[in-house]
N, C-alpha and C positions, 0 to 999 in steps of 0.2 A: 768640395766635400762638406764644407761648413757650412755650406748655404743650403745641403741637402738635410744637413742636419738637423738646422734650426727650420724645415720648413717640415719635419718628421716630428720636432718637441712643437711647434706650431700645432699642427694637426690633431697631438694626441692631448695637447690642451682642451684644444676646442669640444673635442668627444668626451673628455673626464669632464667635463665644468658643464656641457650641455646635456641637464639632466632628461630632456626628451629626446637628444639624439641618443644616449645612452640604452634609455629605455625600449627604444627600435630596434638597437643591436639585441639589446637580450630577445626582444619577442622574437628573431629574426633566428638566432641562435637557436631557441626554443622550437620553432618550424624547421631547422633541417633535423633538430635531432628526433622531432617527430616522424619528417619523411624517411630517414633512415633508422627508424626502429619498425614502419610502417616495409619497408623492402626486404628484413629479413624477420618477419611476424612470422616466420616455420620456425625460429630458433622457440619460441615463448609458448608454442604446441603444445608440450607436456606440463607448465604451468596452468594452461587452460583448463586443460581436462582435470588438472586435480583440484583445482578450484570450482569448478564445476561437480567435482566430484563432496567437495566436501562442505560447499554453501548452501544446501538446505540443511542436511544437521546442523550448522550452526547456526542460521536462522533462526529457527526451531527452538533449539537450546536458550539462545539469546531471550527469547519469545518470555519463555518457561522462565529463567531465571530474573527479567525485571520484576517478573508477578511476586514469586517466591523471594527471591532476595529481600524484600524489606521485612517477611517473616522468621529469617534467620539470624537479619542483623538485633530482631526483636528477640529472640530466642536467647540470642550470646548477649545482650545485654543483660539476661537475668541471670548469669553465670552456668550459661548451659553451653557443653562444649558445643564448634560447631558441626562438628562431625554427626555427634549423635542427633543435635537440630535437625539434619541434614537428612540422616537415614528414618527420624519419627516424619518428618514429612512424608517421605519416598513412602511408607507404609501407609498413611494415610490414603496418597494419593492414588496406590493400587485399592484401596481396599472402597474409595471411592467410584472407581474407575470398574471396579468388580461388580459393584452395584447397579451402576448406571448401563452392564452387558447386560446383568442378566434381566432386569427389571423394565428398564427403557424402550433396550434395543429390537427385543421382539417385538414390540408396541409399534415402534417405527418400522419396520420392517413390515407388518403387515400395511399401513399405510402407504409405505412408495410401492407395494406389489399392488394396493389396490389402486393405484393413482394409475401405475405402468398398464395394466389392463383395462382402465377407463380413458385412458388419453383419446385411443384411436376415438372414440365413441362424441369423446371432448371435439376431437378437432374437425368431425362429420358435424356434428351441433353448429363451430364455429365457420365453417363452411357454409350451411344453411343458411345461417343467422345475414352472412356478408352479402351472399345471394340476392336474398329479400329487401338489406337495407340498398344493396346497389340498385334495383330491381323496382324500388318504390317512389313515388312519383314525385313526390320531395328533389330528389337526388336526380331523373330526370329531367325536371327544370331546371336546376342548378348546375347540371350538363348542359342543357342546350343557351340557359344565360352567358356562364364563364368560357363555352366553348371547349370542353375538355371529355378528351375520349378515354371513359371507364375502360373502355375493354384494352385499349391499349395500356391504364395504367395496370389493370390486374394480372395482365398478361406480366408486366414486369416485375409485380408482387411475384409471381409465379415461378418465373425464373429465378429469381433472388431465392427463394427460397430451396427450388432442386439444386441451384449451386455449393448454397449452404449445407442440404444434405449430403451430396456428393463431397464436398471437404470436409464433411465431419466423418462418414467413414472413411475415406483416406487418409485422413489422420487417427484412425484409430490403434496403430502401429507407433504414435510418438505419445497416444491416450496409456498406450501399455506399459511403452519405456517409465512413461512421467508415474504410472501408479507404484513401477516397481522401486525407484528411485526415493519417492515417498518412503514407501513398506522399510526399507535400506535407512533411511532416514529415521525412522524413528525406534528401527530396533537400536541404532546407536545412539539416539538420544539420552536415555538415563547416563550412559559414561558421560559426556557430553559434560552435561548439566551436572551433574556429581562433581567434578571437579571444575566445573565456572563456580559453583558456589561455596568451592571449600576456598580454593585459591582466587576467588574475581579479587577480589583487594589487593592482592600484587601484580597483576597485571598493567596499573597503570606506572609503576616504579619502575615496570620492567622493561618497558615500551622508551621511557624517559633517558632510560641507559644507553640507547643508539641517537640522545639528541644534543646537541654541543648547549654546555653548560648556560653558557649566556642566554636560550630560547630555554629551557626547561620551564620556568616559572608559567612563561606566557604559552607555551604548548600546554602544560598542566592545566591551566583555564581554560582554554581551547576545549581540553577534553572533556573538563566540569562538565561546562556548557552541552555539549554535544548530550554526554551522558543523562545530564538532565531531562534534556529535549527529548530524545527517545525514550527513558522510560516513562515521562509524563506523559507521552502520546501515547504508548503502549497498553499503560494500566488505563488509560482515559479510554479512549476506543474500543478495548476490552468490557470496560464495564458499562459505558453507552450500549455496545450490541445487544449485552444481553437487557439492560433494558427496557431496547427497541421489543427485543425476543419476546418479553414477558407481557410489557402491556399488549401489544399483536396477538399474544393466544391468550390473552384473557377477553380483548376486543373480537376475535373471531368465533369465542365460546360465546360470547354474549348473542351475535347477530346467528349463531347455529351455522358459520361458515364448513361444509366440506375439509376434510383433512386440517384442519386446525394448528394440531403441534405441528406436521410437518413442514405445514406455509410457516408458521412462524420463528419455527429452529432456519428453515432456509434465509428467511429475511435476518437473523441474529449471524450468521455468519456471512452473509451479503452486506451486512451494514456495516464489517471494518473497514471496507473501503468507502470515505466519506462520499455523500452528494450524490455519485452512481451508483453505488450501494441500493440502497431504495429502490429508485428506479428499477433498477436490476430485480429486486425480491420483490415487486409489486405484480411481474407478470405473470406469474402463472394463478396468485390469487384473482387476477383480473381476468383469467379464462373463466376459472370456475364459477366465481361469481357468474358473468355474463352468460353461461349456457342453464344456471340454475334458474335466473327471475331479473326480471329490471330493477324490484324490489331487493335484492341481494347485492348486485351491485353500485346501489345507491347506499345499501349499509355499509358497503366495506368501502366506499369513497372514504364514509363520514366517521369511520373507525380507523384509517389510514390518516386522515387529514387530523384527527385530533394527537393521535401517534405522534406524528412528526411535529405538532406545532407544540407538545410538552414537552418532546426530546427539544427541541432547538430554542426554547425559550425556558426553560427548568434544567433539563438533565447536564444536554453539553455544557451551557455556562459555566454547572457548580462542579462538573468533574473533570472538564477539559478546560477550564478557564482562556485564557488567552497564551498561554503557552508558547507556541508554536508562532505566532505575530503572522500568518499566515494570510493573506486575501481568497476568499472562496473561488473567485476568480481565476487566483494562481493556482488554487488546489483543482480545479477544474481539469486546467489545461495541463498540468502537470502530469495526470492520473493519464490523460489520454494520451499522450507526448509517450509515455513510460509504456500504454498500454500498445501500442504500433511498435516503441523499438522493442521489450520485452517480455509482451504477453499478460499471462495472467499474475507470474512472478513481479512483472513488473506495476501491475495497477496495485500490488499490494504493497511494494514495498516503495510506491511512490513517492508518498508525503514524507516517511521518518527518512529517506534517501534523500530528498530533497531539502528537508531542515538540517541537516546533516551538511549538506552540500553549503547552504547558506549559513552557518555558522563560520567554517571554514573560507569561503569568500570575501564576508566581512571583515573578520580578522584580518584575511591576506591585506585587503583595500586597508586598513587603517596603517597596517606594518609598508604597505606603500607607502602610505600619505604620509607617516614619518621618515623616509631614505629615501624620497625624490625630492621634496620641498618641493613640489608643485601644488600644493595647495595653500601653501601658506600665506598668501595673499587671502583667499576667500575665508580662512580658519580669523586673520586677522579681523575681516568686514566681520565675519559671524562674532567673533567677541563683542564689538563695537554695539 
């Protein structure tokens, strides 16, 4: 019995003092309890749905209040209560919002009715147009040099595209859910936001109260940070789109661009999602351009190209600075990563989900690297 025992205080040496085998057992720990929360995922059903039920209004909310908030904290600094801060904005904001219906919105309105009755007309044009250039003798020799069968690739253009149509109206039943969900979403928006911004300041207190004393400090920074990061990207990419928005319909008044504000409102709300943004808002001006004149779409290259190189060498720099420590590269892959697991939810809310994510990682990793001592060797070299 002694020998069994000293070879059990043996054992449980070896697994306390070896801080990699330790570290095994938790990740090993941490995989069944995922497999078994993974076998009974029908218990967490009604979590879902209400989560799902109530993360766009708070989205939303969130959205509105980093904009708003630094006007309220500005407000109650002058000794204004913040309640009444709170509701002179709300007034504004309808009386804004009153405006921009009555004044704007029919303006626009006639423009996407006249855009939706010229498409068909657009996309005979851009038919023609492909016909011709496939059809000219250019393109002919450079079929018969590379070896490549037109008719087979247009054929697949073709396909791709009656699929695309075919899954766009068959998704028009999840187009109906998603618009009423929206409509849902922002009639409860103002409660929402009414009270993020009377009470945001005690929420991080309140959060702190469910964390053991000894972490409170370093989760309080944790959240600094986070908090930071999101609303610097929030107000930053807000006020980059519109930016983008204004120079674009002042660049497209100039070159006498078709539909004007409405390409340019599309590209201002295409451009919070960085780098495919663009992309994304450049195509339908690149229709209309190309069925206008060659001449037209050589101006709106040179009026798009000058766009983006004042947005990216002027605008982001001074209003998005480096914030975010982000690689365009990672913003890349990330946007599209998000945009395959969650849609269009997910291309927007890719990057401040993913700094988000990266704050909290780094932390985790450092709150490692002090309770395993497994780096303390290389912390040493790095001193040295």
């Amino acid at each position: 019995m002694n020998g069994q025992h000293t070879k059990m205080d043996t054992f449980k040496k070896f697994i306390l003092n070896n801080k990699f085998v330790l570290f095994l057992m938790v990740l090993l720990l941490i995989g069944l309890n995922i497999l078994v929360l993974m076998k009974v995922s029908f218990i967490f059903t009604p979590i879902e749905v209400l989560i799902k039920t109530v993360l766009l209004p708070i989205i939303l909310a969130a959205v509105v209040f980093y904009l708003l908030n630094p006007i309220v904290n500005y407000l109650e600094g002058w000794k204004i209560r913040r309640v009444y801060s709170i509701i002179s904005l709300f007034i504004i904001i309808i009386g804004l919002l009153t405006i921009l219906i009555v004044s704007v919105i029919p303006f626009l309105r006639e423009q996407v009715m006249s855009l939706i009755i010229s498409f068909p007309q657009y996309a005979r044009d851009v038919e023609a147009l492909t016909k011709d250039v496939l059809g000219s003798q250019f393109v002919n020799q450079a079929q018969q040099t590379l070896n490549i069968n037109i008719q087979d690739f247009s054929d697949k253009i073709s396909e791709q595209a009656t699929a695309l149509i075919d899954s766009t109206f068959t998704g028009l039943g999840n187009i109906v859910v998603a618009v009423k969900d929206f409509i849902l979403a922002l009639i409860t928006l103002p409660f929402i936001l009414f009270y993020l911004l009377k009470d945001g300041k005690k929420l991080p207190a309140y959060f702190l109260n469910f964390i053991p004393i000894n972490l409170r400090d370093h989760t309080f920074t944790v959240m600094q940070e986070m908090n930071n990061r999101i609303s610097s990207y929030i107000r930053g990419q807000i006020i980059v789109s519109f930016c983008i928005g204004f120079l674009l319909f002042i660049g497209f008044l100039i070159i006498d661009l078709e539909y004007a504000s409405l390409l340019a409102l599309i590209a201002a709300f295409t451009s919070i999602v960085p780098y495919l943004g663009p992309a994304i808002a450049i195509t339908p001006a690149l229709i209309i351009a190309i069925v206008t004149s060659p001449l037209m779409l050589l101006k709106l290259i040179i009026v798009w190209t000058v766009v983006q190189l004042i947005e990216g060498k002027f605008i982001s720099p001074q209003i998005m600075g480096r914030n975010l420590h982000i690689h365009p590269i990672t913003i890349i892959f990330v946007i599209l990563t998000a945009g395959n697991l969650f849609g269009i939810a997910g291309i927007i809310l890719a990057v401040p989900g993913y700094a988000i994510l990266k704050v909290i990682a780094v932390h985790l990793f450092e709150w490692f690297k002090l309770r395993s001592n497994l780096y303390e060797k290389e912390d040493r070299e790095l001193d040295k």
